[in-house]
C-alpha positions in Angstrom: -24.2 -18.7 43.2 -21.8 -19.4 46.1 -24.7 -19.0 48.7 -26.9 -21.5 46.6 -23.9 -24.1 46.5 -22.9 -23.6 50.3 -27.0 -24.2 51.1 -27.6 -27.4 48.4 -24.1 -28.7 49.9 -25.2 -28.5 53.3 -28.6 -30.0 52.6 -27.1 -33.0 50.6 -24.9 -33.6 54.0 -27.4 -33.5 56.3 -29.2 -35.8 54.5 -26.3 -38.3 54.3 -26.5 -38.3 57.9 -29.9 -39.4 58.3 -29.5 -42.4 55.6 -26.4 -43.5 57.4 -28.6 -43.5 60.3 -31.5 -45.6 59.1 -31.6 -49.6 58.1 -30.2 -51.3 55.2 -33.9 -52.4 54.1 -34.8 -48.7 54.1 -32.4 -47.2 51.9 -32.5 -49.9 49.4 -36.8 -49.2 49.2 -35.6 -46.0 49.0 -33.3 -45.9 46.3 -36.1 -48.3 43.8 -38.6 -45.5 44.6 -36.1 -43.0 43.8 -34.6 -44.9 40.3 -38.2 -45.1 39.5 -39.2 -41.7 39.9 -35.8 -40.3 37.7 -37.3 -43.2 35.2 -40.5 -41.6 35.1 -39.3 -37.9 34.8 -36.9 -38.9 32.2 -39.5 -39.7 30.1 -41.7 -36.4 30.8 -38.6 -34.2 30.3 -36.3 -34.1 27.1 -33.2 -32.2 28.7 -33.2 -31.3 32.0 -32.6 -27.9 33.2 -29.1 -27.5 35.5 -28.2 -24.4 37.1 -24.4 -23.8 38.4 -24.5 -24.8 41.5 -26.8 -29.0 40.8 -23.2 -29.1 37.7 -20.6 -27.9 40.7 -22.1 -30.1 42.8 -22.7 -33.3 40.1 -19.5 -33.2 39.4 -17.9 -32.6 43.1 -20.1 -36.2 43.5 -18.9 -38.1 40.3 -15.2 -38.3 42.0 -16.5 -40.0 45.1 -17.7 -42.7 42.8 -16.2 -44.8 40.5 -16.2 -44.9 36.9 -18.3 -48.1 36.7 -21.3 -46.4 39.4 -21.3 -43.3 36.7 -24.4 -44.4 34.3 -26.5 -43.6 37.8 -26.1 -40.2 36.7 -28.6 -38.9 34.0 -25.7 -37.0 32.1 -23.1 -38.8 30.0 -19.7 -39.6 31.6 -18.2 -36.8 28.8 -20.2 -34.4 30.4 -19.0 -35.2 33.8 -15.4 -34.6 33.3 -16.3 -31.8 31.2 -17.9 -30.0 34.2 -14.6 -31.5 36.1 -12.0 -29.5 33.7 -14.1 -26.3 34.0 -14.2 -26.6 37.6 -10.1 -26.9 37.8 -9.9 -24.1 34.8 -12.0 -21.8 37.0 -10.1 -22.6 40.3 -5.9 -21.9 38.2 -7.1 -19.0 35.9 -6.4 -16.0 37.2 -9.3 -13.2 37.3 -9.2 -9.6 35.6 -8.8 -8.4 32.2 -6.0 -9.4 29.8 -5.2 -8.4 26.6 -4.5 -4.9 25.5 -6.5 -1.5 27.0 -9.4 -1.0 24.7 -9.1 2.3 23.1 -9.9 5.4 24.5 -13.2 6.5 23.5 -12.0 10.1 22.6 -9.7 8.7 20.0 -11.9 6.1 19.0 -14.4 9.2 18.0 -11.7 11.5 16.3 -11.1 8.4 13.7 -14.8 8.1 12.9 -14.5 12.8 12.6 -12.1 12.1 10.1 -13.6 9.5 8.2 -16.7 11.3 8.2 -15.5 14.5 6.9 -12.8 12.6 4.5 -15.1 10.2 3.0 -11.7 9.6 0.4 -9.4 8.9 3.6 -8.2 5.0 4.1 -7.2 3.5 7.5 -3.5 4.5 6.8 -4.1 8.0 6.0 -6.1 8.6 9.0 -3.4 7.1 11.0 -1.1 9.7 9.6 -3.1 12.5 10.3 -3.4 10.7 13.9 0.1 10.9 14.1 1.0 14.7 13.2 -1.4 15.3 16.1 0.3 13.0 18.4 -1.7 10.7 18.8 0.0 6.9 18.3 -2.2 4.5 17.2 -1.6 1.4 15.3 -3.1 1.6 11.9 -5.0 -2.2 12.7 -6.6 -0.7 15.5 -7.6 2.7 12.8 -9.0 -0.4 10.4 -10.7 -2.1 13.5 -12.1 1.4 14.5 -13.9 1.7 11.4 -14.3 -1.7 10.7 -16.8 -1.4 13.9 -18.5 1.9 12.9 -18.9 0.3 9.9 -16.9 2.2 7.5 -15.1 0.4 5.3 -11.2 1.7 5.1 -10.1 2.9 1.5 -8.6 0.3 -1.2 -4.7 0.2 -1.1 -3.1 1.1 -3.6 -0.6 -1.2 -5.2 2.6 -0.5 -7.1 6.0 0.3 -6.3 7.5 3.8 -5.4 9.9 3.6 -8.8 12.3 1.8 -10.6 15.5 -0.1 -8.5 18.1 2.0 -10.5 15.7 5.8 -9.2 15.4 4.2 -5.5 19.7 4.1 -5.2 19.7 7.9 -6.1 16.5 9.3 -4.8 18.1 11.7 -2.5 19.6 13.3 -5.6 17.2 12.5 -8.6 14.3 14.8 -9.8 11.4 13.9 -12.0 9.3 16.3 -14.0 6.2 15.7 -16.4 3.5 17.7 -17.6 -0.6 17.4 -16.6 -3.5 19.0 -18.3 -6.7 20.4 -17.0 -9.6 21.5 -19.3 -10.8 24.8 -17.7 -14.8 25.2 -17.7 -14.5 26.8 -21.1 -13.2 24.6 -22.5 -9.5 25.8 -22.8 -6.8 23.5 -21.7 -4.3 24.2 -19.9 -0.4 22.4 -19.3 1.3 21.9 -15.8 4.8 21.9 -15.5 6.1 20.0 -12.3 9.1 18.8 -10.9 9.2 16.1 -7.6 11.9 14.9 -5.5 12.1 11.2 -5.7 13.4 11.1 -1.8 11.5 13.5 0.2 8.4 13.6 -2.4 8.6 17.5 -2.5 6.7 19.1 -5.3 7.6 22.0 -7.3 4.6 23.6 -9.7 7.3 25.7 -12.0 4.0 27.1 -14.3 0.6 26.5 -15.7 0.3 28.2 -19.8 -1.9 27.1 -22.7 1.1 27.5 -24.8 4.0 25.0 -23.6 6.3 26.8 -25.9 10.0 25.7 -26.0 11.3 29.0 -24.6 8.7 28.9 -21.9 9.6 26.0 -20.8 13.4 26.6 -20.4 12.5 29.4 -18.8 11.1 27.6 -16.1 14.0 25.1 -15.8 16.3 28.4 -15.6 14.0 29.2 -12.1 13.8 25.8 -10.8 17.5 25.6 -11.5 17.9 28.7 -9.2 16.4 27.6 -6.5 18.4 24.1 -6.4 21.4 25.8 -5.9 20.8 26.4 -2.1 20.5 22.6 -1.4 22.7 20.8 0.7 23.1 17.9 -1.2 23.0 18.6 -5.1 20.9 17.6 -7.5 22.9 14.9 -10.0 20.2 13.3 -11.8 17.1 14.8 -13.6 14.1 12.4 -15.3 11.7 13.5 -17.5 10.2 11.6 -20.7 10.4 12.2 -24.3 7.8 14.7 -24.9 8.8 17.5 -27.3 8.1 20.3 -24.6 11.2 19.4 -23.1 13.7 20.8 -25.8 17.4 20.6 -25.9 17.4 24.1 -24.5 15.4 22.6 -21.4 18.1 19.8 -21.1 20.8 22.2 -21.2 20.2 24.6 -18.3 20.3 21.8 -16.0 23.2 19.9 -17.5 25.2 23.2 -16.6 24.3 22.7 -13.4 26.0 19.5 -13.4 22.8 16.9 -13.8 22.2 14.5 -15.8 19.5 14.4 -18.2 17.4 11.1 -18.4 14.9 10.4 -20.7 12.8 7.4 -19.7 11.8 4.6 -22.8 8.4 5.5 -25.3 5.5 4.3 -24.2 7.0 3.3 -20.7 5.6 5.1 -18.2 6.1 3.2 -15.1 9.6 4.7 -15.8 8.5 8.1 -14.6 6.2 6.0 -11.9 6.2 8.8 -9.1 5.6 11.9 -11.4 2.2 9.6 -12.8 1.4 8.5 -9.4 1.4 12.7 -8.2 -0.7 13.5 -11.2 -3.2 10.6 -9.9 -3.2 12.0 -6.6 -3.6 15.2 -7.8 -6.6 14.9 -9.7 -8.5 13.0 -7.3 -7.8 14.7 -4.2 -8.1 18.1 -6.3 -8.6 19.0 -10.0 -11.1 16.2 -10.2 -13.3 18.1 -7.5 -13.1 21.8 -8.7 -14.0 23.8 -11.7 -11.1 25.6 -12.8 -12.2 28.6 -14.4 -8.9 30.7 -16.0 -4.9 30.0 -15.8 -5.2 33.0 -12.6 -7.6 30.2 -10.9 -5.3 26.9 -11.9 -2.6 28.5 -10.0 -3.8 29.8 -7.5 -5.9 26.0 -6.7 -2.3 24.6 -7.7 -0.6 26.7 -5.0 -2.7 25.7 -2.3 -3.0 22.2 -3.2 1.0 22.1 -3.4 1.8 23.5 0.1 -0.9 21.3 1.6 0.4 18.3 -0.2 4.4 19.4 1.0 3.7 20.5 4.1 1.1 18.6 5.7 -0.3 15.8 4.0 1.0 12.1 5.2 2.6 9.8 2.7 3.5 6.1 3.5 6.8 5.8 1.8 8.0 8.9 4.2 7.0 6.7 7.3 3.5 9.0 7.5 4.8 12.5 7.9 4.7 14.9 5.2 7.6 16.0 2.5 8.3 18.9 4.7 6.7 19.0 8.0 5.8 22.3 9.6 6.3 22.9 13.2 3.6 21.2 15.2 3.0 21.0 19.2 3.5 17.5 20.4 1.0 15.7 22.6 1.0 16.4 26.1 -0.9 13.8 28.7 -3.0 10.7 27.7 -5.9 12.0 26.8 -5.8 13.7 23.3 -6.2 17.3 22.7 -9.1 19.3 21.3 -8.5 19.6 17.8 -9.2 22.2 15.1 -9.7 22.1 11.3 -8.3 23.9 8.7 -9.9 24.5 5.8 -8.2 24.3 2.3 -9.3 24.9 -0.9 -13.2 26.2 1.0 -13.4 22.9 2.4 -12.1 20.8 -0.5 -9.3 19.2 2.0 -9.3 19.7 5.9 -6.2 19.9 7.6 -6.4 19.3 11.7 -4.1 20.9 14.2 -4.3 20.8 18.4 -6.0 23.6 19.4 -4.1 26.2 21.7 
């Protein structure tokens, strides 16, 4: 384009020469042949075709003239300046790429692995996954991703974590509730499960078809064991006002120095984070398997449990899991091979760096 310019530039000089050159008479015969011509033509064509380098060098020309000479030009004034203020925008902006790195196409095809094997996994759990495996990325640029590949990121899910008065004492408040699972014949079967409003850490005390209230004290007298090794102690325990729990239940963990909430009837955004597990739980697990026996509902409970506390993301813990296990972190830019894990046969895939 430069070469072109240079060449019609020269040409339109040397031919300045030769008019200044010749007689007055001449160049005004000239010029009425020429108007007459452009006349003509104007009527043959509808919008002439301009390249580069006839616009760089129309509007070089329109500044020799003045304002009043410009209708000699078969373009409107507007157009004139406009070619002017691309001509100065071209000449002050500076050249390169701005704006942020695109990103790397290795990353950009683990996000569209995960989604494809996760067909359940949003923007923001992918980005949480992303991030056990050291990989930063923004969770816009995870929705842009698949956005592009034309996979449309999962609904968010609305709500709050729990009430105001659960939020001040998280770090010492536990929840508990009961879930049941009809078994493929038929039989159905109770969950009894405790969660730690801070951390989100979830205890599966036991699965019986009989939620007896000696049963269930028992269980409290096992979770109540375990607390006792905490570093900070439990103070407040939440649980509705189902029968199951009995004054019994209550009792082993008021000796322990808690106290025993029970939330309002027929309120169960009171208990919010024990409902919200349940839901989580049956879509990501019980919803998706046959259980078979009590043997078969824990054992699927136990694996779902230390998946869900030790590896899978959750927002309100800044995308890490309840308890994190030990992970390498990301060496260099580029990011790592990476190797699934598969839980519950394939039900859920977890993904580590590979050694």
């Amino acid at each position: 384009m430069i070469v072109e310019f240079l060449y019609l530039a020269l040409r339109r000089v040397l031919e300045l020469v030769t008019l200044m050159c010749r007689g007055e008479g001449s160049k005004e015969i000239e010029i009425l042949v020429l108007r007459h011509q452009v006349s003509v033509l104007s009527r043959q064509v509808g919008r002439p075709e301009l390249r580069v380098a006839d616009r760089t060098l129309l509007a070089a020309l329109s500044g020799a003239l003045p304002r009043t000479r410009w209708p000699v030009f078969f373009v409107r004034p507007a157009t004139l300046l406009a070619w002017h203020r691309r001509l100065v925008a071209r000449r002050w902006t500076h050249g390169g790429r701005s704006g942020r790195p695109r990103t790397r196409d290795r990353v950009r095809r683990l996000v569209g692995r995960l989604a494809a094997e996760n067909p359940s996994w949003g923007y923001r759990r992918i980005t949480g996954e992303l991030r056990r495996l050291g990989i930063e990325v923004a969770p816009s640029t995870v929705w842009a991703i698949l956005k592009d590949a034309g996979i449309d990121p999962a609904p968010r899910r609305a709500g709050r974590a729990g009430p105001r008065s659960c939020r001040a004492h998280a770090r010492s408040t536990l929840a508990c509730d009961f879930f049941t699972v009809e078994t493929a014949l038929l039989k159905r079967l109770y969950v009894l499960f405790f969660i730690e409003l801070s951390s989100r850490r979830v205890y599966v005390a036991g699965v019986t078809a009989n939620p007896s209230g000696a049963w269930t004290t028992q269980q409290a007298r096992n979770l109540a064991m375990t607390q006792q090794e905490r570093a900070e102690p439990v103070r407040f325990l939440i649980h509705d006002r189902d029968a199951k729990f009995s004054a019994a239940f209550d009792a082993v963990f008021r000796a322990e120095g808690m106290r025993v909430i029970r939330t309002p009837i027929r309120a169960p955004r009171a208990n919010a984070i024990t409902e919200r597990w349940v839901g989580t739980v049956r879509r990501e697990c019980l919803d998706r398997v046959l259980i078979i026996s009590r043997r078969h509902l824990e054992a699927t409970m136990r694996q779902y449990t230390d998946h869900y506390n030790g590896h899978r993301p959750h927002r309100t813990l800044g995308l890490a899991p309840p308890v994190p296990r030990r992970h390498v972190p990301l060496a260099g830019k580029d990011p790592p091979t990476v190797k699934r894990r598969e839980v519950l046969a394939g039900l859920i895939n977890e993904y580590e760096m590979a050694a």
